[in-house]
C-alpha positions, -999 to +999 in steps of 0.1 A: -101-077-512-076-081-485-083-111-464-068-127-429-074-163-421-065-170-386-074-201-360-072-194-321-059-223-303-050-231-260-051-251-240-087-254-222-104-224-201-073-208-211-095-178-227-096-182-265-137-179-270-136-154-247-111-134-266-132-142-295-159-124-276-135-090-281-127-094-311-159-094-324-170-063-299-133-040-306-140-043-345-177-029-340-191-061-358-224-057-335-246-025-327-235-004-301-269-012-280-271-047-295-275-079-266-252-100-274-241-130-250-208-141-232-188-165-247-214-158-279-192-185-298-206-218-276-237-216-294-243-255-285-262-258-250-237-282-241-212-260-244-225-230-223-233-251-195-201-269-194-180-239-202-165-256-230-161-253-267-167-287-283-174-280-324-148-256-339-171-225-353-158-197-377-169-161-376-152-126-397-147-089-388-139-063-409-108-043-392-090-016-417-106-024-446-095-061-443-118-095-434-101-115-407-118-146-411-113-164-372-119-202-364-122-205-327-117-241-321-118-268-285-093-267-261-100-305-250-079-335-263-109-350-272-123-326-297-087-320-315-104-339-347-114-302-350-083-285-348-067-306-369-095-301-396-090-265-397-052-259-404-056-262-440-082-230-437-057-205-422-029-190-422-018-186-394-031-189-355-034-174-322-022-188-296-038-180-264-016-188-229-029-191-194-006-161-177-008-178-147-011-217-158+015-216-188+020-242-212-004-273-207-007-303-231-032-294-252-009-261-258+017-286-270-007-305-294-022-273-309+010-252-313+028-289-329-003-292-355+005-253-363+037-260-372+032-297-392+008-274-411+039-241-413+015-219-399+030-180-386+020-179-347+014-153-327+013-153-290-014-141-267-005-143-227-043-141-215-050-133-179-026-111-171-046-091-147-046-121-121-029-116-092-009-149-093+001-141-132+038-143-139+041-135-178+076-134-186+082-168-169+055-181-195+072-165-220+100-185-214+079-215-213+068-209-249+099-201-259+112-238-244+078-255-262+090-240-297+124-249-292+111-284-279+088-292-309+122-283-333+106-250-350+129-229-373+153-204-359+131-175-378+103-188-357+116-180-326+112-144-327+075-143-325+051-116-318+036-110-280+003-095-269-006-093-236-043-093-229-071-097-201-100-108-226-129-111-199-121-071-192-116-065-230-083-049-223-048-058-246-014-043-243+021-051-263+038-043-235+044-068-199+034-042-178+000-046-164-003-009-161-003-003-201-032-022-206-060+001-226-094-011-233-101-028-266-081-054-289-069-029-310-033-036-310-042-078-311-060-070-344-030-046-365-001-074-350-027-099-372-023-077-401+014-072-399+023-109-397-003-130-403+003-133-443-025-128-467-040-162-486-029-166-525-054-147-547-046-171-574-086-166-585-079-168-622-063-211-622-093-232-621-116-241-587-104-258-557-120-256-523-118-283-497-145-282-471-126-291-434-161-282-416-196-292-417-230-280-407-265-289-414-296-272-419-333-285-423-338-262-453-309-269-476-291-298-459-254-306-452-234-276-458-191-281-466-175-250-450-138-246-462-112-220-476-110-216-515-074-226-525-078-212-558-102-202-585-134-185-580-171-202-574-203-192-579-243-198-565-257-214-594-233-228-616-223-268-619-191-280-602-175-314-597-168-329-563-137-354-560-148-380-536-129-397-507-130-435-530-115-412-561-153-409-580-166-379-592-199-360-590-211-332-604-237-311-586-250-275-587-242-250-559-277-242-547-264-218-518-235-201-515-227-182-476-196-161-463-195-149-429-199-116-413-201-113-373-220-144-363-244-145-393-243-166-424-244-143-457-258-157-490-234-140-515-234-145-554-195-155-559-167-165-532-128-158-549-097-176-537-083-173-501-121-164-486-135-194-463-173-199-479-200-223-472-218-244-498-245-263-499-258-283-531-247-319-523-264-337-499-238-362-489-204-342-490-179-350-466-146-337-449-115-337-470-132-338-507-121-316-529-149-290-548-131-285-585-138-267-621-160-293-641-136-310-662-103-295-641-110-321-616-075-317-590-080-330-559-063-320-528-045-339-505-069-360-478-071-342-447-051-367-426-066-375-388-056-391-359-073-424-354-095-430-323-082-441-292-111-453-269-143-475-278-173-487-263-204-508-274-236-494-282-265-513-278-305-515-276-315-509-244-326-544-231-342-538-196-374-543-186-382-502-184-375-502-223-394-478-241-409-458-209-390-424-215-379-423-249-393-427-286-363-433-302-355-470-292-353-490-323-321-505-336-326-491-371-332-453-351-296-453-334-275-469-360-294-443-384-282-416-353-247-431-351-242-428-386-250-398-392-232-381-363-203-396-385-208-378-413-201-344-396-175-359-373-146-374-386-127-382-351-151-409-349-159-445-363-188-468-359-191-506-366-220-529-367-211-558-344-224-589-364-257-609-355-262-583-328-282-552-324-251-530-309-222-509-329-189-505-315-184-468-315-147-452-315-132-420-308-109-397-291-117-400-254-142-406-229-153-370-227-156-372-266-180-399-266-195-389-232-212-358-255-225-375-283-240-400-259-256-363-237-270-357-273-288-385-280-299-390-249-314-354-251-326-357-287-350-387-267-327-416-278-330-449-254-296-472-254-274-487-233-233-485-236-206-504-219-172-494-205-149-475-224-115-495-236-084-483-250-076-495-288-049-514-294-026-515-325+002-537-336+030-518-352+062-533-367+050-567-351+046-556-318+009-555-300+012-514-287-015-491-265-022-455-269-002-434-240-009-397-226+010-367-216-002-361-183-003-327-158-012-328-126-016-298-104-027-303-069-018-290-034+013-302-018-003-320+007-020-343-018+012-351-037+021-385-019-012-396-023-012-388-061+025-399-067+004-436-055-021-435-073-002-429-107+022-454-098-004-481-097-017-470-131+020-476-144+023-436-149+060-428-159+072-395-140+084-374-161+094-340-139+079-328-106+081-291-092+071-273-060+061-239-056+054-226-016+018-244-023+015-264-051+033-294-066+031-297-109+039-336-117+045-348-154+038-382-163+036-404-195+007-431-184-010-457-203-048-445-215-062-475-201-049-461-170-070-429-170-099-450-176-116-442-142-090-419-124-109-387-127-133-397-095-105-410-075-082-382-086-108-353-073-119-379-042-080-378-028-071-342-035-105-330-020-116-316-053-089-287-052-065-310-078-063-303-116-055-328-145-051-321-179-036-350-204-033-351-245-025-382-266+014-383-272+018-418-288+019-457-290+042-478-267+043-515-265+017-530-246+023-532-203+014-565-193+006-560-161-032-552-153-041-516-147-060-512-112-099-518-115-128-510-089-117-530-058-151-530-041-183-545-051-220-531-062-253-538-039-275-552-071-316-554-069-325-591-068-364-581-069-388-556-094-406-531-073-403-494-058-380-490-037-388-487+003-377-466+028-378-497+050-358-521+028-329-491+022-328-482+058-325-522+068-292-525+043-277-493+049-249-510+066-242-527+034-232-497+018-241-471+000-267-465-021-273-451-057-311-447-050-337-432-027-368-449-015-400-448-044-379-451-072-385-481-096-367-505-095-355-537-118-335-570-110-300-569-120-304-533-112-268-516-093-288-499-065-252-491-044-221-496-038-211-526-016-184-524+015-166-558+005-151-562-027-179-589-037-211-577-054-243-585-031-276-593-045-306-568-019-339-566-019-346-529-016-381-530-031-393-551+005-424-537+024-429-537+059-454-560+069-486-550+079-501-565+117-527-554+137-502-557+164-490-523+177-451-517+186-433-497+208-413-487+176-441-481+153-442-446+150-401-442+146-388-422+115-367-438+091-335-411+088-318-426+053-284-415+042-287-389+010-285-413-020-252-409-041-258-395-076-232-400-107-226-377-138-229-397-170-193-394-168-189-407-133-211-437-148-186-443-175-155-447-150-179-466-126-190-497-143-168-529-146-170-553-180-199-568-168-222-540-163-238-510-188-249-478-183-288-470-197-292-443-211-329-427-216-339-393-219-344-391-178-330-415-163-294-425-162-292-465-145-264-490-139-270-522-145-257-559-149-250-573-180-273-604-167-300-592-148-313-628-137-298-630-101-292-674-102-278-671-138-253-642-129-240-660-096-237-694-120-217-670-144-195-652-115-186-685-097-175-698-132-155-668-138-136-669-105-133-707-110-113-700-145-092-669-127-081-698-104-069-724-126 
């Protein structure tokens, strides 16, 4: 059986699901009249509403008498656990580039892995039928990224396609006028030089599973590529674990892929990627071997986490109103488990205390997994993201990004600023008649927050795209925090139209009138740089004396309302986000309004001294 193992990796939105998409149709995998949706690959409803691909999923065509198997994996930094995990399934990748956009740093991450992993690339310039696309300067580009991550000479001479995928059209030529409809010529380039996985199916059994799923009927699932040796539904294989035991187990299922179904099949041979099932507790990076040939593979090896927050039981008095799942034991049971299938991330207990500290790759990588237990009905609260430090040779170091910026000229002062006082490090700027692209190198801790201020000063037409690049030694000097204060409810109650239309000219406000309302609630955000204690559940009293004014209409400002996200970059170290399965809150970590002032005034006392 000939077989093709290829991943497709970019740089976000640059096209590669999409192109996935084509694939899929140009090798008449479904029925001519079958329904199938866009972007068919985000199967998570995360994904389709945010337009990105979070899990890495694998799919397989048959094209010429040959199974391509294709991963299509994330574009964001955050989710490059995934990508990482996969390079030991294929053979070589895809690599999918913005015509218009170019090389970005997640193009730089995902093309570096390829090559720690000596994977054959081939280059797809997507978008080609834009009227801003320029595809031969982006072809330099690529060419100065290979050169740049010190690829071999041979290397350098790799194959083009050119392609529009969301008007299923490819071409192996620059001109825009040769492109004909169908992926065609993408899928013979993969079978010219994309080499075929060893057959060595006679050595004994080795299969590493780089993926997992779950199902309610057989369990967790490994998915991973058979190095060598041959396996089979039934029969009794050993697993070498992570701590270097061994268990023995019997395959109960046994899958290979076809299109976007899952295919019970009787016997999987070396170079195919198949899905087992049989052992309840296997992990990523284990190694599935002959009983009594027991070889394990090398450890997947994964970047450690970068940013961590706390976890914790939600502890305000509206616990328990929305959701079931409150319980300490219910989300360290979730948190746990989510680690099982995701190995970017790491959870610890925090002693004598019913809250975990919960690490990963990003604020967007732990903003999703806190969207999914919030929607699974989880009730919790979490604090502000920080960056993890590590001390290296001695010396106490942070994490730093590489850091794009595209935004209009106009804006460039004003984000030139703005960097500067998060300690970014310019790397290169560039004008074009319009836009301005700025490079930086900028501590993590720095990023913590930027995003609203970013898309506040550029008027939401700036862009900002940043990948992990390494650790530096730590920058003494204090990255800029919130410089303005939060209007905090001092009283339990709904909220009045009355009270909020009295203390407008405090600031502005989070809430709307007949919402409930706790104390230590943050209801707005406050003018001065001081946070204010309000009374915004306050009714209007009630006389039997009439008033010129009585009959006046109370015109309120429109409330301002925060993406969990938003929330995240919002809070300071005293405050958490709760999370229930309807309501998203910011509040004070002491809600008692004398005992935080007593704790504030001694805090400003020490800052003094």
């Amino acid at each position: 059986m000939n077989i093709r193992n290829i991943a497709i990796i970019a740089h976000v939105d640059h096209g590669k699901t999409t192109l996935v998409d084509k694939l899929l149709r140009s090798s008449h995998t479904f029925r001519d009249n079958q329904v199938v949706d866009e972007r068919v690959m985000d199967s998570n409803a995360l994904e389709r509403e945010r337009g990105i691909t979070i899990l890495a999923k694998n799919t397989a065509i048959n094209y010429k008498d040959t199974k391509i198997n294709i991963l299509d994996t994330p574009g964001h930094s955050d989710f490059s656990g995934e990508v990482e995990r996969i390079m030991k399934m294929v053979d070589g990748v895809v690599l999918v580039v913005d015509a218009y956009e170019g090389t970005m740093p997640q193009t730089r991450f995902v093309l570096k892995k390829a090559f720690e992993a000596h994977l054959k690339p081939i280059v797809v310039i997507n978008k080609v039928d834009k009227p801003s696309a320029r595809p031969l300067e982006v072809i330099d580009e690529v060419l100065e990224l290979f050169i740049d991550l010190g690829c071999d000479e041979d290397e350098l001479d790799f194959p083009v396609c050119y392609a529009s995928a969301v008007n299923n059209t490819c071409s192996l030529d620059v001109d825009v006028t040769t492109q004909k409809e169908g992926m065609e010529p993408l899928l013979d380039m993969i079978l010219q030089y994309i080499p075929q996985p060893s057959y060595d199916s006679l050595s004994p059994l080795q299969l590493q599973p780089a993926l997992l799923d779950y199902t309610d009927f057989v369990g967790r699932i490994g998915i991973g590529r058979i190095s060598r040796g041959t396996i089979k539904s039934g029969e009794v294989v050993s697993c070498c674990r992570l701590d270097g035991s061994i268990k023995q187990f019997r395959v109960q299922k046994l899958y290979g892929f076809l299109g976007l179904d899952r295919i019970e099949i009787q016997e999987g041979v070396a170079g195919d990627i198949v899905a087992v099932s049989g052992l309840g507790d296997i992990s990523v990076g284990e190694t599935i071997c002959t009983v009594g040939k027991e070889q394990p593979l090398e450890k997947i090896n994964i970047s450690e986490p970068t940013v961590q927050m706390t976890f914790g039981t939600n502890t305000s008095p509206f616990c328990g109103r929305d959701g079931k799942l409150v319980t300490a034991t219910k989300i360290e049971e979730r948190l746990f488990r989510e680690i099982q299938k995701d190995v970017s991330l790491r959870v610890q207990r925090v002693p004598q205390a019913e809250e975990w500290i919960v690490s990963g790759r990003g604020e967007l990588h732990l903003g999703i997994l806190i969207e999914t237990m919030r929607r699974e009905g989880y009730e919790f609260q979490v604090s502000r993201p920080h960056v993890i430090y590590k001390e290296i040779d001695g010396v106490m170091c942070e994490p730093y990004e590489y850091c794009v910026i595209d935004c209009p000229n106009e804006y460039s002062g004003s984000v030139i600023e703005m960097m500067g006082n998060r300690h970014g490090i310019m790397e290169t700027m560039s004008n074009t008649e319009t836009q301005t692209r700025i490079i930086y190198f900028i501590p993590s801790r720095g990023l913590i927050g930027f995003n609203t201020d970013f898309m506040t000063i550029t008027k939401g037409y700036g862009i900002i795209n940043h990948s992990f690049s390494d650790y530096r030694p730590v920058d003494s000097v204090n990255v800029v925090e919130r410089n303005f204060g939060v209007l905090v409810s001092m009283a339990q109650g709904q909220s009045t139209a009355y009270a909020i239309g009295h203390l407008e000219d405090r600031g502005q406000f989070f809430v709307g009138p007949g919402e409930d309302i706790y104390e230590g609630m943050i209801v707005g955000q406050a003018n001065k740089d001081l946070d204010l204690a309000v009374n915004v559940v306050q009714a209007k009293q009630q006389t039997n004396t009439r008033s010129s004014n009585k009959d006046t209409t109370v015109v309120l400002k429109k409330p301002i309302v925060f993406s969990l996200e938003a929330c995240l970059e919002f809070i300071n170290d005293d405050e958490y986000v709760e999370i229930t399965p309807n309501h998203i809150r910011l509040r004070k970590k002491i809600l008692d309004t004398v005992e935080r002032k007593k704790y504030d005034a001694k805090v400003r006392s020490e800052k003094n001294q």
